[in-house]
C-alpha positions as CSV (number, residue, x, y, z in Angstrom):
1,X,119.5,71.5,164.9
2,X,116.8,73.7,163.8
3,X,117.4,77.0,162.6
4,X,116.0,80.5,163.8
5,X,113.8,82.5,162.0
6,X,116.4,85.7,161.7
7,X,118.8,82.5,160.1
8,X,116.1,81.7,157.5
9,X,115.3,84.7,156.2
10,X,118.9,85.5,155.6
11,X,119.1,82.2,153.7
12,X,116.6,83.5,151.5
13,X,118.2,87.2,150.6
14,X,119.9,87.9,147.5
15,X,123.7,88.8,147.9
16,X,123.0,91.6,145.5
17,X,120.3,93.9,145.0
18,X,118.5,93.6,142.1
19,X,118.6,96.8,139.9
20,X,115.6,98.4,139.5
21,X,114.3,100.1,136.2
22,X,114.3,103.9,136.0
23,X,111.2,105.5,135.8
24,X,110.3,107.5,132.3
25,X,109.6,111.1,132.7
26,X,106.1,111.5,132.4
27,X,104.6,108.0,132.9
28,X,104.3,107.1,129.6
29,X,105.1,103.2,128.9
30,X,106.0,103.2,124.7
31,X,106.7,106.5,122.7
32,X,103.6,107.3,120.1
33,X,104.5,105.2,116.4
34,X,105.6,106.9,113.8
35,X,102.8,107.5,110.9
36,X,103.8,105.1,108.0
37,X,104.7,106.6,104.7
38,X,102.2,107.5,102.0
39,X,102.4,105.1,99.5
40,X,100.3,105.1,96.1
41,X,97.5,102.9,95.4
42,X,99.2,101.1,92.6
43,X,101.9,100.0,94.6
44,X,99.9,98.6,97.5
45,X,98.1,96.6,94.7
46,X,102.1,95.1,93.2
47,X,103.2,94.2,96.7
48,X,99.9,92.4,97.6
49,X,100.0,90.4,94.4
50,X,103.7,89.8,94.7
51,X,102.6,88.4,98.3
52,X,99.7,86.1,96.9
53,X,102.3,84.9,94.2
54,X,104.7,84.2,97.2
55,X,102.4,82.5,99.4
56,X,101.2,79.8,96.5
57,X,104.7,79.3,95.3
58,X,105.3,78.3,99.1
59,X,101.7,76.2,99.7
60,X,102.8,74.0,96.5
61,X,106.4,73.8,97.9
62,X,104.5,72.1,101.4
63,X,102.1,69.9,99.5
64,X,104.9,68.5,97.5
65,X,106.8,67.9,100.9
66,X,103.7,66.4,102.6
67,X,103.4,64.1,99.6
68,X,107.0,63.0,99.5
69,X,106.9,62.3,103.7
70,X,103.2,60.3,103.1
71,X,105.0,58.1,100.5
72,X,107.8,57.1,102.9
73,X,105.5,57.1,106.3
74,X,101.9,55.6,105.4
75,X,100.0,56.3,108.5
């Protein structure tokens, strides 16, 4: 009841080829990134502290949530 080796290997075939990925001309993997636009100095200095402000509105948000899940599940 055993089967031959020719039987296995068919067993073991995909139906269908897989597809295969073209190649890029040139080898290259990723194209080069594009250089980021030239912002002033003032504005980098707005959106960081708008950031900071963001970030500690969101770290009291989670310590009032911690305290409120302590309160119901004392460890």
């Amino acid at each position: 009841m055993s089967k031959s080796k020719s039987e296995e290997k068919a067993a073991y075939r995909s139906p269908v080829p897989l597809p295969t990925r073209p190649e890029r001309p040139g080898g290259i993997g990723w194209p080069s990134p594009t250089p980021a636009p030239i912002t002033p100095t003032e504005d980098v200095g707005k959106t960081l502290k708008q950031i900071l402000e963001r970030l500690d509105a969101i770290e009291k948000r989670l310590e009032r949530i911690e305290q409120a899940l302590m309160q119901r599940q004392p460890l």
